[in-house]
SEGUMI-621978 format. One record per residue (C-alpha): x, y, z; residue number from 0; residue in three letters. Coordinates in Angstrom, 3 decimals. Each point is the difference from the previous one (the first is absolute). Example, Ala and Ser with C-alpha at 12.3 -4.5 7.8 and 13.67 -1.06 7.14 Angstrom:
<nodes>
[[12.300,-4.500,7.800],0,'ALA']
[[1.370,3.440,-0.660],1,'SER']
</nodes>
This chain:
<nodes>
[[41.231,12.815,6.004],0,'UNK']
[[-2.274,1.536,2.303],1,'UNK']
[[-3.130,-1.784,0.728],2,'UNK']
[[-3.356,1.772,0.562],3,'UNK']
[[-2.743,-0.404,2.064],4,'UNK']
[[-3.177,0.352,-3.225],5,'UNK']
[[1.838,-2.220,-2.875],6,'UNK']
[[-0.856,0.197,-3.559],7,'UNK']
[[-2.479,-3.023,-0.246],8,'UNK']
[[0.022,-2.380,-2.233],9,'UNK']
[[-1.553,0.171,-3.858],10,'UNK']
[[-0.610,-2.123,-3.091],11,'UNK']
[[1.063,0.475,-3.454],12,'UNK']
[[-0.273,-1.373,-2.653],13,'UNK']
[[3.512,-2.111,-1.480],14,'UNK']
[[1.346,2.148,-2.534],15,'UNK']
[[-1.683,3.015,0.948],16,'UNK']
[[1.396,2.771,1.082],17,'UNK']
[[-3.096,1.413,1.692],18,'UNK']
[[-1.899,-0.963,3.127],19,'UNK']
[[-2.869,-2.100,-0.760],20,'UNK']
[[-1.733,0.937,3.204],21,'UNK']
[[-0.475,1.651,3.603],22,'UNK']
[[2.733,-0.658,2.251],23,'UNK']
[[-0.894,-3.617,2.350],24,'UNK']
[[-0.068,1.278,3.712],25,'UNK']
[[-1.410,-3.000,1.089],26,'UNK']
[[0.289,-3.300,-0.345],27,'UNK']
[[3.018,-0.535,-2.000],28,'UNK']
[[2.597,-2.826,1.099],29,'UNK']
[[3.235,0.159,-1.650],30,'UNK']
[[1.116,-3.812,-0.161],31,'UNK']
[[2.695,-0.691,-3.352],32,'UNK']
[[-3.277,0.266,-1.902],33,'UNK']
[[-2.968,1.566,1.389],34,'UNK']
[[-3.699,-0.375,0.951],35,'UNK']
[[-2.394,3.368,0.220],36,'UNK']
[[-3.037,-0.273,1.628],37,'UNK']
[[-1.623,3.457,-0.261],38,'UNK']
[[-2.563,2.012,1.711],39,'UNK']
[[-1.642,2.565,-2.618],40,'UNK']
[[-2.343,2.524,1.336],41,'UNK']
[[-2.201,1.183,-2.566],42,'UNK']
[[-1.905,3.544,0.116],43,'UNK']
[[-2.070,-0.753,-3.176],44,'UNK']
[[-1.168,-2.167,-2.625],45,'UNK']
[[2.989,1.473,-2.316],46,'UNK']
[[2.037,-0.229,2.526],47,'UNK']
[[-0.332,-3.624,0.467],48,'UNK']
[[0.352,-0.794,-3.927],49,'UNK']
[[2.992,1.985,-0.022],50,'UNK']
[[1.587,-2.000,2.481],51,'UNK']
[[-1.137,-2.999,-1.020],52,'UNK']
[[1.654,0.435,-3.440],53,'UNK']
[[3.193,0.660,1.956],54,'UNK']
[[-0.014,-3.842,1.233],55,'UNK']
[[-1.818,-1.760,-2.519],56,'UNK']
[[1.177,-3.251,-1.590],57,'UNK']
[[2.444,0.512,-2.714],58,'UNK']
[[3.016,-2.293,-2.327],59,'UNK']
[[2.982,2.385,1.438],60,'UNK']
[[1.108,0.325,3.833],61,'UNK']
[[0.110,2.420,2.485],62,'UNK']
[[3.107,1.004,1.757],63,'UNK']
[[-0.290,0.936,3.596],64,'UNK']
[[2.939,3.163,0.394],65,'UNK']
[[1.316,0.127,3.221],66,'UNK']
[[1.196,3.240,0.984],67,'UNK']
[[3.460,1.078,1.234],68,'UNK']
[[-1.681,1.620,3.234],69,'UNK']
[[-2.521,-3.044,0.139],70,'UNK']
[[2.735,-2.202,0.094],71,'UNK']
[[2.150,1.418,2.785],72,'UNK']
[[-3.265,0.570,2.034],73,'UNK']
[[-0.527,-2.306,3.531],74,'UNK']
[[-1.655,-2.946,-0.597],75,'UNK']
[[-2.412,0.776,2.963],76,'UNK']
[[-0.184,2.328,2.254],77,'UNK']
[[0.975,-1.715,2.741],78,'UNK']
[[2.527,-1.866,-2.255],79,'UNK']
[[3.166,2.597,-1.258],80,'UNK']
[[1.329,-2.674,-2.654],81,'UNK']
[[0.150,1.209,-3.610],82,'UNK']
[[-2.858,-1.166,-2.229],83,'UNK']
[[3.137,-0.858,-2.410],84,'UNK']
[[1.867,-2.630,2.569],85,'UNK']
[[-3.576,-1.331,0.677],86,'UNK']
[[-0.064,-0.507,-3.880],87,'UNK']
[[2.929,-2.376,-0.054],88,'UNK']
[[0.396,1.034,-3.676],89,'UNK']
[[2.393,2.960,0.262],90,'UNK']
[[3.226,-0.597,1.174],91,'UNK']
[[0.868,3.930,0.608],92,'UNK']
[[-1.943,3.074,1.056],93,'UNK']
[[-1.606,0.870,-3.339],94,'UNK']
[[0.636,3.226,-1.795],95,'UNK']
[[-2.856,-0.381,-2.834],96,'UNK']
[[-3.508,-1.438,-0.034],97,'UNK']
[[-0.791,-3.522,0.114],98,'UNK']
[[-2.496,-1.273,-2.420],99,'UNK']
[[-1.624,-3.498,0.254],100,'UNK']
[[-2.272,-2.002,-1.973],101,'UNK']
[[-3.473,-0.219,1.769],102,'UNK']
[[-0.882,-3.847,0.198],103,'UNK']
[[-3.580,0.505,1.000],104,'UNK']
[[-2.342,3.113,0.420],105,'UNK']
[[-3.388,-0.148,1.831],106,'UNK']
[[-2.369,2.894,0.681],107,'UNK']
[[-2.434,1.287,2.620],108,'UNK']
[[-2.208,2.991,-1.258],109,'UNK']
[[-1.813,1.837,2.843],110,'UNK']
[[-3.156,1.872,-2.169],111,'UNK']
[[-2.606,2.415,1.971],112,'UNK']
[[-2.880,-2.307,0.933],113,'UNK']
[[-2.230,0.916,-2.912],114,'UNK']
[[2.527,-0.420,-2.499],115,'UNK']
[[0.977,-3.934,1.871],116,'UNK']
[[-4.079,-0.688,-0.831],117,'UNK']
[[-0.274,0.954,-3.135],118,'UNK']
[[3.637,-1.197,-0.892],119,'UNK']
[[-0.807,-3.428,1.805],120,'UNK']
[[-2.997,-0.647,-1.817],121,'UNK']
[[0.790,0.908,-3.938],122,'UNK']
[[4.067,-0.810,-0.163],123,'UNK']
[[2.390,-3.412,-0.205],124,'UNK']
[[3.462,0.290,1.684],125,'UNK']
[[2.533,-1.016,-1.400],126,'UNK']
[[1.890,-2.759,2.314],127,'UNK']
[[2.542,2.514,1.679],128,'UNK']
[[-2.697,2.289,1.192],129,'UNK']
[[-1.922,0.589,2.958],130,'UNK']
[[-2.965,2.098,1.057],131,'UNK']
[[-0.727,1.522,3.493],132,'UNK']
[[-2.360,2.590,0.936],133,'UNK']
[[2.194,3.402,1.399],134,'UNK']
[[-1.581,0.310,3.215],135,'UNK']
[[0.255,-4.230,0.544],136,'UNK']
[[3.697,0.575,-0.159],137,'UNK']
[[0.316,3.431,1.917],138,'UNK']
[[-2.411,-1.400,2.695],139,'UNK']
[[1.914,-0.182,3.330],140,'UNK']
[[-0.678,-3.837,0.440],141,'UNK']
[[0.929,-0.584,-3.504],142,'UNK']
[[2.887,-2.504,0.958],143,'UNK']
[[-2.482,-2.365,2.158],144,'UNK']
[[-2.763,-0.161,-2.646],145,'UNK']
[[-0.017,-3.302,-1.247],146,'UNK']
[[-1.335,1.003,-3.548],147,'UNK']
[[2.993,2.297,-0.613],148,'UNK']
[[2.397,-2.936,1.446],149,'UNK']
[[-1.335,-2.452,-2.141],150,'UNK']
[[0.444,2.870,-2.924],151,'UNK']
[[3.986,0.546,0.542],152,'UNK']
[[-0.001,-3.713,0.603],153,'UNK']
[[-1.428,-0.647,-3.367],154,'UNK']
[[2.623,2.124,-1.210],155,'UNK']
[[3.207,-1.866,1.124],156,'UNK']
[[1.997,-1.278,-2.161],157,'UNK']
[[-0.317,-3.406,1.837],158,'UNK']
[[-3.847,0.209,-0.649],159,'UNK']
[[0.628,-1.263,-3.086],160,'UNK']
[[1.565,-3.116,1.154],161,'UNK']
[[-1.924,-3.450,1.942],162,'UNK']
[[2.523,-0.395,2.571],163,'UNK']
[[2.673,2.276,1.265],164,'UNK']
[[4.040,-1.079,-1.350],165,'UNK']
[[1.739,-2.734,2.751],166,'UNK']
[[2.773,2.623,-0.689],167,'UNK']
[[0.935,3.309,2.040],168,'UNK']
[[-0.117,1.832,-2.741],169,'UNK']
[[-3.880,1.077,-1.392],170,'UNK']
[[-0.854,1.620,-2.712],171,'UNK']
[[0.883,3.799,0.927],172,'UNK']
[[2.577,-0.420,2.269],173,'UNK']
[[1.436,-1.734,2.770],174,'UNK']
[[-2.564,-1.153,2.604],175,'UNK']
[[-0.019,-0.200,3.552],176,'UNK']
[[-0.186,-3.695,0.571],177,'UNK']
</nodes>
C-alpha cells in the first residue's frame, strides 16, 4: 500500500459504536498496545469549550483510539522512514484495515481566549483529567521555556501521579529513555 505524506490521524470512538465520538487527534497521540492521549483543544468560545469538554468527560464505557490504514503506514518521524505499524510491535503484517485500541488514560489541555481562562478560572472545578491554559500563554513564542506552562504539562504526566518514578525501564506511557 502506498503511504502518504498527510495521514488520516488518529480518532476516538466509542466501543460499540459505530460513529466517531470526536475530532480526529493530530497531536499528541502515542500508539503503544494500549494508548495514552494527551490533547491540546483550542477553544473559540464558551460553547465551544463545553462541547468539547463533553467529548472527554469521565464516563463507565471506554474509548477506542482507531488507527487509520494511512496513519498506520505513515513514517514514524520525519527524519525516521519506519512504519508507525513495525514501531507498534503489535502487527505482524502491513495492515489492510484500521486498528482500534482501547485508550488507557486520556488527559486534556484546553487553550480558552484570555477572558474566557478568567472567568472560567474563577467560577469552574476540573475534573482531574483537565487542564486550563490561557490561548496566547500557549501560542506565545517562549511558551516551551516558561516555567508555569512546564510545571502545567508536568502536572499532567501520567507519572505525576506517582511519589517516585518505577526502578523499571518501562514508565507509565511508554518506554523511557533511561
Amino acid at each position: 500500500m502506498k503511504r502518504t505524506t498527510e495521514p488520516q490521524p488518529l480518532y476516538l470512538c466509542l466501543r460499540g459504536g459505530d460513529r466517531c465520538g470526536s475530532a480526529p487527534i493530530r497531536h499528541g497521540g502515542r500508539c503503544y498496545i494500549i494508548p495514552d492521549i494527551f490533547a491540546i483543544e483550542a477553544c473559540g468560545s464558551l460553547q465551544n469549550l463545553l462541547d468539547k469538554r463533553s467529548r472527554f468527560a469521565p464516563s463507565t464505557h471506554s474509548l477506542l483510539a482507531v488507527c487509520p490504514v494511512p496513519w498506520l503506514l505513515a513514517a514514524i518521524t520525519p527524519t525516521d522512514p519506519t512504519p508507525r505499524w513495525q514501531a507498534t510491535g503489535v502487527l505482524r503484517h502491513e495492515p489492510a484495515m484500521p486498528l482500534s485500541l482501547p485508550v488507557r488514560d486520556i488527559r486534556v489541555m484546553y487553550a480558552l481566549k484570555d477572558r474566557h481562562y478568567q472567568g472560567f478560572a474563577e467560577s469552574q472545578v476540573p475534573h482531574p483529567h483537565e487542564y486550563f491554559v490561557p490561548m496566547d500563554a500557549l501560542t506565545a513564542k517562549d511558551a516551551p521555556e516558561n516555567p508555569a506552562m512546564q510545571a502545567l504539562v508536568s502536572r499532567a504526566s501520567a507519572s505525576a501521579n506517582f511519589l517516585t518514578q518505577p526502578e523499571s525501564n518501562i514508565a507509565i506511557g511508554g518506554i523511557t529513555g533511561r
